[in-house]
VEXDREN-2710 file (C-alpha; in Angstrom, 1 decimal):
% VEXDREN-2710
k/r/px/py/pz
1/UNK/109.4/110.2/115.7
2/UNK/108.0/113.8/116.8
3/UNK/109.5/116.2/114.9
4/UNK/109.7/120.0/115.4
5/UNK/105.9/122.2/116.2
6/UNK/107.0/124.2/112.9
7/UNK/107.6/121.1/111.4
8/UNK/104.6/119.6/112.1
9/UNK/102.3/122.7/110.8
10/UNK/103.9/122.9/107.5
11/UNK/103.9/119.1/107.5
12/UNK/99.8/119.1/107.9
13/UNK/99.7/122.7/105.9
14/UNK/100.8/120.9/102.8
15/UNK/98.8/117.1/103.2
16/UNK/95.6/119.8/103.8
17/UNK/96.4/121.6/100.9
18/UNK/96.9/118.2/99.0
19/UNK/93.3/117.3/100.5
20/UNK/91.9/120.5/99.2
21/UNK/92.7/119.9/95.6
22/UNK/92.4/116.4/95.6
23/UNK/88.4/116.9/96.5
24/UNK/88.2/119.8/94.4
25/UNK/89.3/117.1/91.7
26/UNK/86.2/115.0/92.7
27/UNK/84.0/117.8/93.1
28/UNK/84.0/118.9/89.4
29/UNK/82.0/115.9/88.5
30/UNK/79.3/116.3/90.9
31/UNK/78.9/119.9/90.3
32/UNK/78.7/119.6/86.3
33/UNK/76.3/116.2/86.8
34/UNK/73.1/118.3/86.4
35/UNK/74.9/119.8/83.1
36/UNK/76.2/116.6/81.9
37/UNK/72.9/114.9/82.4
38/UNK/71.3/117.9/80.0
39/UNK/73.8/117.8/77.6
40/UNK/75.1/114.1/77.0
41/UNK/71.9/112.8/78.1
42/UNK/72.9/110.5/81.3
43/UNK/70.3/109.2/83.5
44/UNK/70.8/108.9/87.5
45/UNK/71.9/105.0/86.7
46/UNK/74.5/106.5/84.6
47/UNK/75.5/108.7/87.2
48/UNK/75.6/106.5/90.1
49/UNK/77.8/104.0/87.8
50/UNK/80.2/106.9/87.3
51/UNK/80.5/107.1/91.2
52/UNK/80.5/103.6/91.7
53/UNK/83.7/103.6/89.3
54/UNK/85.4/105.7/91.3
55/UNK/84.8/104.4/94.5
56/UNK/86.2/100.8/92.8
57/UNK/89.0/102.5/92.0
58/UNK/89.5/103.8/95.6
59/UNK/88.8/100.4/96.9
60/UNK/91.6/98.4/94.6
61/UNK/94.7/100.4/95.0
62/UNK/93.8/101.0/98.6
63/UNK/95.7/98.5/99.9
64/UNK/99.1/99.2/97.1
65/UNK/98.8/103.0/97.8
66/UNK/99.0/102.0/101.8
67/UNK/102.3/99.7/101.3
68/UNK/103.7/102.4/99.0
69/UNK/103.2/105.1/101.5
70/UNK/104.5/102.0/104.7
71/UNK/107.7/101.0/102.3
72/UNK/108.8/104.0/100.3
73/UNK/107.9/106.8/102.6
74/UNK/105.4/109.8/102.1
75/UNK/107.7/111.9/100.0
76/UNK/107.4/109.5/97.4
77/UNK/104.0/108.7/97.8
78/UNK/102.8/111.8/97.4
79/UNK/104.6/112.8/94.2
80/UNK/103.9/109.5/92.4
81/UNK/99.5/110.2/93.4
82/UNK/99.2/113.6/92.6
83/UNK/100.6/113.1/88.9
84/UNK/98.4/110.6/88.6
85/UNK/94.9/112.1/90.0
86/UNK/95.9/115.0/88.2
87/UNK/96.6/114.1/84.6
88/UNK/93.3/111.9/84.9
89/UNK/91.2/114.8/86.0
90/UNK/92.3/116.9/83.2
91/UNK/91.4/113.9/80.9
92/UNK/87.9/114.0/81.8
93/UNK/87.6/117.3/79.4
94/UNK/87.8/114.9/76.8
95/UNK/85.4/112.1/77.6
96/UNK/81.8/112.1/76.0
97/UNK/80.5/108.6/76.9
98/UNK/78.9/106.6/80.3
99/UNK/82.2/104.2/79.6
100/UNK/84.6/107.1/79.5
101/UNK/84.1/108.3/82.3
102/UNK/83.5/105.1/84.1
103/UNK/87.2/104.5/83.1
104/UNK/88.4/107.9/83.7
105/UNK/87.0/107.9/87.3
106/UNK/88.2/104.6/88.1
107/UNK/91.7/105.6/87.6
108/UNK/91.1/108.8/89.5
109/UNK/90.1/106.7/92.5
110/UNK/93.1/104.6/92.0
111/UNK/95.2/107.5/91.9
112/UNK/93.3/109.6/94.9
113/UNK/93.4/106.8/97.5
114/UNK/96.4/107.6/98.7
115/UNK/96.2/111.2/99.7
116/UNK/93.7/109.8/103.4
117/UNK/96.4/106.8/104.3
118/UNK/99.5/109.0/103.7
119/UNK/98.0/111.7/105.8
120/UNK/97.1/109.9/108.4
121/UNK/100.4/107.7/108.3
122/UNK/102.4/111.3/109.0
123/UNK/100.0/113.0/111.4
124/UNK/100.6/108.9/113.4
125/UNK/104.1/109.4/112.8
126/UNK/105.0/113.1/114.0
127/UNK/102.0/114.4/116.2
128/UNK/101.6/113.7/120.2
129/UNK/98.5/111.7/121.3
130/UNK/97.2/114.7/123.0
131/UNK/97.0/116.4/119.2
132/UNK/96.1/113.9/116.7
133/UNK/92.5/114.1/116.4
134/UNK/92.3/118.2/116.2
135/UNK/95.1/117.7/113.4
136/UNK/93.0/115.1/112.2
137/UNK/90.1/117.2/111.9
138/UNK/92.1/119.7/110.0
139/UNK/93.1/117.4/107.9
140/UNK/89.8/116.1/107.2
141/UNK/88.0/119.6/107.2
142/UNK/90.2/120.4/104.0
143/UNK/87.9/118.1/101.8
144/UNK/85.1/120.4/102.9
145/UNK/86.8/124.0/102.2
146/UNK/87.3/122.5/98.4
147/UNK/83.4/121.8/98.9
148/UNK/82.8/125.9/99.5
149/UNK/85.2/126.4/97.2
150/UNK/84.6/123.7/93.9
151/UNK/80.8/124.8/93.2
152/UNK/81.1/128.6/92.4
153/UNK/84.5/127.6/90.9
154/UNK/83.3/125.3/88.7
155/UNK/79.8/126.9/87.8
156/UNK/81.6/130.1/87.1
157/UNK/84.4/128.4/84.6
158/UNK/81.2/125.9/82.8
159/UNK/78.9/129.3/82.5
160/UNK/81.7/131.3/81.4
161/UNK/84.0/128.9/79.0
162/UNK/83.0/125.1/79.0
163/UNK/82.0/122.4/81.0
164/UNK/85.3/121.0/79.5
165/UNK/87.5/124.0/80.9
166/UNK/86.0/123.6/84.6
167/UNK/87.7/120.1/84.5
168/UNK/91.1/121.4/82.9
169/UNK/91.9/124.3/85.3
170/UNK/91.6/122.5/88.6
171/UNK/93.4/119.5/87.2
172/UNK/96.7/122.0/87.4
173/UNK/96.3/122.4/90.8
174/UNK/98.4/119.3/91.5
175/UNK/101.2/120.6/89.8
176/UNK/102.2/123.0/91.4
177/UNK/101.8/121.7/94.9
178/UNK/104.3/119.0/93.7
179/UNK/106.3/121.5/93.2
180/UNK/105.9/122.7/96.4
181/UNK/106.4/119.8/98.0
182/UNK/109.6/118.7/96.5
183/UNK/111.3/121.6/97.4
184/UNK/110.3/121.9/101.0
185/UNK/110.5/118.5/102.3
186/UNK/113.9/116.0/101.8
187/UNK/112.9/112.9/102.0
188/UNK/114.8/111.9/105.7
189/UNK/112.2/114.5/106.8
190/UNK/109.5/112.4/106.3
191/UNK/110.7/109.1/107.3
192/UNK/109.0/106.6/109.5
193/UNK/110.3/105.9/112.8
194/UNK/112.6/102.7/113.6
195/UNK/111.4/99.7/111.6
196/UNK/109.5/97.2/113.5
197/UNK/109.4/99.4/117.1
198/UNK/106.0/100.8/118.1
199/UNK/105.5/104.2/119.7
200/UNK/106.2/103.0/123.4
201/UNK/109.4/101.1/121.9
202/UNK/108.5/98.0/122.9
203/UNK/109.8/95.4/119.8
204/UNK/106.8/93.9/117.6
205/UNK/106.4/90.9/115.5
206/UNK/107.0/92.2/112.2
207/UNK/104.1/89.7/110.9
208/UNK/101.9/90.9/112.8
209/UNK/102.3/94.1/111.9
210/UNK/101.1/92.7/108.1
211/UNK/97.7/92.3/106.8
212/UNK/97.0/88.7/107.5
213/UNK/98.3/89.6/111.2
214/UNK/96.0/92.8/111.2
215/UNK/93.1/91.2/109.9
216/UNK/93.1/88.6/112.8
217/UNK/92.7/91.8/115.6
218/UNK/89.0/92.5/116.8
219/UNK/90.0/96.2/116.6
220/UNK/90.8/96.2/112.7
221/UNK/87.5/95.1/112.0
222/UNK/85.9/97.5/114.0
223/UNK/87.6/100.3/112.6
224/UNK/86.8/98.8/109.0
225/UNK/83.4/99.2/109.9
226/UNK/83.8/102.7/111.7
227/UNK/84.7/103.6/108.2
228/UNK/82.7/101.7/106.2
229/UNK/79.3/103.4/107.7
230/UNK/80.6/107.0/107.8
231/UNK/82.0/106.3/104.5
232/UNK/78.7/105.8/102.4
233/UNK/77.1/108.9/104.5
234/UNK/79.8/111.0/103.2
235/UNK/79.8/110.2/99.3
236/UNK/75.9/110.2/99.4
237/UNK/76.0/114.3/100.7
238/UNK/79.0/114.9/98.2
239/UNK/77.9/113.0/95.2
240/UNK/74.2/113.3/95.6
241/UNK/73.1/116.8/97.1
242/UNK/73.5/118.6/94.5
243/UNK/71.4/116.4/92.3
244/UNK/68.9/116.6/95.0
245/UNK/68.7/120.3/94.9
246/UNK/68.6/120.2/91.3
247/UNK/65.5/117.9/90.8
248/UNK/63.6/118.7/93.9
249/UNK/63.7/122.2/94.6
250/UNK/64.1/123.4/91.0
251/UNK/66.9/125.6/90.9
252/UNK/68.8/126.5/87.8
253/UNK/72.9/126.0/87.9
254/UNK/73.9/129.4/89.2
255/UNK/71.6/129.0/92.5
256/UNK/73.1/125.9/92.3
257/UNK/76.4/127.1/92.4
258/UNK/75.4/130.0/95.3
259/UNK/74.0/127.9/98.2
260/UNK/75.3/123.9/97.3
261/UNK/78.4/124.3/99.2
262/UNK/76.6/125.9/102.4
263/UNK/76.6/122.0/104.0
264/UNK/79.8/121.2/103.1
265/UNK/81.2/124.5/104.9
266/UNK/79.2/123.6/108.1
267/UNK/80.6/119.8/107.5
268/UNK/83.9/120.9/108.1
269/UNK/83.3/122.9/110.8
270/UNK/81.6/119.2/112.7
271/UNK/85.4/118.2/111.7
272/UNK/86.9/120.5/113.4
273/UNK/84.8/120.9/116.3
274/UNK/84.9/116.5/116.6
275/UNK/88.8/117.3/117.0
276/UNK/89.0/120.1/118.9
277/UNK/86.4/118.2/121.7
278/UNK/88.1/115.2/121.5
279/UNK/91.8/117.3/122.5
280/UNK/89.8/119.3/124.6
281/UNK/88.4/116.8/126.8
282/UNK/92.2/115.0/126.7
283/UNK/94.0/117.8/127.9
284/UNK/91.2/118.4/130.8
285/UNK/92.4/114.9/132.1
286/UNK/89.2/112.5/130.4
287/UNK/90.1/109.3/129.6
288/UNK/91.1/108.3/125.8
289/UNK/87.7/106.3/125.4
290/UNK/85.3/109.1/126.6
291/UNK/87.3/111.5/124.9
292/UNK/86.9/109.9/121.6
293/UNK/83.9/108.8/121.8
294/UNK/82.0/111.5/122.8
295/UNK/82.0/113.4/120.0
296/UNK/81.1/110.2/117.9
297/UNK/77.3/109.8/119.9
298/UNK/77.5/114.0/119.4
299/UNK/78.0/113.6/115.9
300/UNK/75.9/110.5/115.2
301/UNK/73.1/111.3/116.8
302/UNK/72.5/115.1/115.2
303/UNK/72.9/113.5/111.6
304/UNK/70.2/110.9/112.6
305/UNK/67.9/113.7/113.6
306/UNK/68.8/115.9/110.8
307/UNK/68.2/113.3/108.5
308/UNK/64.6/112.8/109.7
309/UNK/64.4/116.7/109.3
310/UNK/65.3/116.7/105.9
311/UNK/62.4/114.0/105.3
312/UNK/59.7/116.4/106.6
313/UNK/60.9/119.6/105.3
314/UNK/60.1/121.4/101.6
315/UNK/61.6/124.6/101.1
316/UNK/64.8/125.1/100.3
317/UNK/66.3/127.3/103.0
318/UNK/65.2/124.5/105.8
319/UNK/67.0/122.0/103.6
320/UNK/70.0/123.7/103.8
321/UNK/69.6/124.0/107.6
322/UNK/68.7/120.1/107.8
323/UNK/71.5/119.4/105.3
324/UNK/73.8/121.7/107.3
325/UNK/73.4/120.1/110.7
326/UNK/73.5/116.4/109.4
327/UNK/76.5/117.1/107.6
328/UNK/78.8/118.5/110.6
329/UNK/77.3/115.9/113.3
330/UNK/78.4/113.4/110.8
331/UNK/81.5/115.1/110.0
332/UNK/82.3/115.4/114.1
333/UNK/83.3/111.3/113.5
334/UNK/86.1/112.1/111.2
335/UNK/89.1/112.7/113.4
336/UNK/88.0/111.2/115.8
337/UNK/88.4/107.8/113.7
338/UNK/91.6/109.0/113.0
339/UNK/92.5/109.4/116.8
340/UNK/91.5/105.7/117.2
341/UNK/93.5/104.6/114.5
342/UNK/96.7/106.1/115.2
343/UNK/96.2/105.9/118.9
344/UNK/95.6/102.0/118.6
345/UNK/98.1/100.6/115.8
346/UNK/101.6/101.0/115.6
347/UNK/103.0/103.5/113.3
348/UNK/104.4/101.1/110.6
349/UNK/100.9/99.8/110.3
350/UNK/98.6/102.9/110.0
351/UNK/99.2/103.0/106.4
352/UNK/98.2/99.5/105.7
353/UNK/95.1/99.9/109.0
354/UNK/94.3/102.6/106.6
355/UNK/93.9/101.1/103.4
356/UNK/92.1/98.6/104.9
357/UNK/89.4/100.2/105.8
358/UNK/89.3/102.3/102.9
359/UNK/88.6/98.9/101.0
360/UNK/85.6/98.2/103.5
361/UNK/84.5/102.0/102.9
362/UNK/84.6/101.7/99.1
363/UNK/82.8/98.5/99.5
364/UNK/79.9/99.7/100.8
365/UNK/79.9/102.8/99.1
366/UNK/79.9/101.3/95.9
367/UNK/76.7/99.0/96.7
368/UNK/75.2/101.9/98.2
369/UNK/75.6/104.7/95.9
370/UNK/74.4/101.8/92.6
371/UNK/71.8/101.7/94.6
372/UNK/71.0/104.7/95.4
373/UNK/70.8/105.5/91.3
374/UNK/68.8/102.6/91.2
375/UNK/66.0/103.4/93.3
376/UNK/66.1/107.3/92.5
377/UNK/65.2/105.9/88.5
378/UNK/61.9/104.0/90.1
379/UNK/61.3/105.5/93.6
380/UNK/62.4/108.8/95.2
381/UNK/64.4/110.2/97.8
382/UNK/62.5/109.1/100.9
383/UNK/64.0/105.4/100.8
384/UNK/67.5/107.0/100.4
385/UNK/67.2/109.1/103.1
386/UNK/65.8/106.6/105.6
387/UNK/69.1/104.4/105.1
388/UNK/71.1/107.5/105.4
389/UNK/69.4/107.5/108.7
390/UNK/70.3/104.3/109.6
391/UNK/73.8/104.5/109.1
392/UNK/75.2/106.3/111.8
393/UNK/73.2/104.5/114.4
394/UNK/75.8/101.2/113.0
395/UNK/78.1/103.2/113.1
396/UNK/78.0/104.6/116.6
397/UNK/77.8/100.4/117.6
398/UNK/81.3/100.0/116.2
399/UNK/82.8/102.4/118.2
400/UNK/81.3/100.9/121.3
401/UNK/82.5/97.4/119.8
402/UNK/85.9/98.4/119.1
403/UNK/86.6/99.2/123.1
404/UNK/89.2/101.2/124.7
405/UNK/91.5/102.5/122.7
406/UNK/95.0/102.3/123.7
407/UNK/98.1/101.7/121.5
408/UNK/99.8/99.8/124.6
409/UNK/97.0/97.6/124.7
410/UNK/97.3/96.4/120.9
411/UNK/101.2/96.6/121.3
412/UNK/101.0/94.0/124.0
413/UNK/98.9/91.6/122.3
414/UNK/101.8/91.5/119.4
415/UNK/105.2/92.1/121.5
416/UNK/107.8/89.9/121.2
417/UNK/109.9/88.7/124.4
418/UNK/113.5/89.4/123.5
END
């Protein structure tokens, strides 16, 4: 159901703004993890444990969040996650031990999971074909702006009051975008279209559109491991640069703070670009698959290179420039996955499509980030990095493995003959 172009930017104004606070939520730890290393006396196991909390967190309410947000409608959804991500992030202020904070970011993954499948459940919903992926890559690029924004944020309220204080203030945030969004949006706003139609109206088996039914489609699974290889590329930048910086260039917290988020700005700038080339191309008469997957070899094959750069290179400034590149070809994937999967799966289903793959993400960004802390405590860096390397070459290999993609394809394997 397309609603109104005003509509439809306040719509994605308010899930980016969501986005934005929701990272800067996440951001807080990996900013203060040099700090809390210092000060509580956590090694990089500890650390990665912490992440790989989180990330179990994301993975187990994936698929609960996605039939909340399928069932109950995005209105809801929305209000019932950001109380919860936010009165967990303020109760990391609190915490003093590796199992607190285990626990506390556990249940901030639980509650954050939700903000990705109810995005991309509305922008599936409401947005033409021809502009999903740029509003996708919107979307997406908000993550990154609380990236430029969380660091100096977050240095400035731990040099100036407390590490404890840089986790209470942001935690508010939520608050009053709830408020926001109760008053702007009545809930037959946001409604899904007619139950059990797809977006070409054709009638489909309602079991099909479940998980069981999902899970039997070649084209889930590729997605899942879309995903589940960008996924692990993503958390390692965002959980782990800053750590990086911090150990092996020397820096002290306030350089810290000054040039950390310099990657994530250029990251979402590859979002942006990934969905502006993708629509681009579209409205220049491409077909769907080049369109969308053009900007995927783009994208993949700059972060493999920058990867390699970052390997060879020592002072900080080309790190940042290596850093920089990898993270916005990597970053040019994002909407574009989006695009696939709400160009392939009928809208009823994107929230549990959606979920799904978050699982698979979450999966493999748990084993890798443990792992990650793992060999950082007995090796170094260059092992990390060569995986990190390898990743978007799989990646790139499930795009051409999940083949053209066309909702009226995917329809017609599940339409039912009247």
């Amino acid at each position: 159901m397309l609603i109104s172009r005003g509509m439809r930017r306040t719509v994605l104004a308010m899930i980016s703004v969501a986005f934005i606070i929701n990272f800067i939520d996440r951001q807080v730890l990996a900013t203060l993890a040099p700090v809390l290393r210092d000060q509580l006396g956590f090694t990089n196991t500890d650390y990665s444990l912490m992440v790989a909390a989180f990330l179990l967190g994301m993975g187990l309410f994936q698929l609960p969040v996605g039939l909340l947000m399928d069932r109950k409608g995005a209105k809801l959804g929305f209000s019932v996650i950001v109380i919860a991500w936010s009165i967990v992030s303020g109760l990391h202020a609190f915490a003093t031990t590796v199992f607190q904070f285990c626990g506390l970011r556990f249940l901030l993954g639980g509650g954050e999971c939700g903000n990705y499948s109810g995005g991309l459940k509305l922008i599936g919903q409401h947005f033409p074909p021809e502009e999903r992926a740029f509003a996708g890559s919107i979307f997406s690029a908000s993550s990154f702006v609380a990236s430029v924004i969380a660091p100096p944020l977050v240095v400035f309220l731990a040099l100036r009051f407390s590490w404890h204080v840089a986790f209470l203030v942001p935690s508010s945030l939520g608050f009053l975008w709830l408020a926001v969004w109760l008053w702007l949006f009545p809930q037959r706003a946001l409604q899904a279209t007619m139950e059990g139609s797809s977006a070409d109206g054709s009638i489909l088996d309602p079991s099909l559109t479940h998980v069981r039914g999902l899970l039997r489609s070649r084209r889930t699974w590729a997605v899942i491991f879309i995903r589940s290889l960008g996924g692990p590329l993503f958390h390692f930048y965002y959980f782990w640069v800053p750590e990086y910086l911090k150990r092996t260039k020397g820096i002290d917290l306030a350089t810290l703070g000054a040039v950390v988020w310099i990657p994530f700005l250029f990251a979402g700038i590859g979002s942006l670009f990934g969905g502006y080339l993708s629509g681009a191309l579209l409205r220049r008469g491409y077909s769907l698959t080049f369109s969308r997957r053009l900007p995927c070899i783009l994208g993949d094959a700059l972060a493999v290179v920058s990867n390699l750069v970052v390997m060879a290179v020592s002072s900080l400034p080309l790190t940042l420039v290596a850093l920089s590149v990898a993270n916005f070809g990597s970053n040019m994937i994002e909407p574009n996955f989006i695009g696939f999967v709400t160009d392939i799966f009928p809208e009823r289903a994107v929230g549990r499509v959606t979920a799904l793959t978050g699982i698979g993400d979450n999966i493999m960004s748990i084993i890798l980030m443990v792992t990650t802390g793992i060999v950082l405590d007995h090796f170094s860096y260059l092992p990390v990095f060569v995986g990190a390397t390898l990743l978007p070459l799989l990646q790139f290999a499930s795009v051409i493995w999940l083949g053209q993609p066309s909702k009226g394809d995917f329809s017609r394997e599940r339409r039912v003959t009247s």
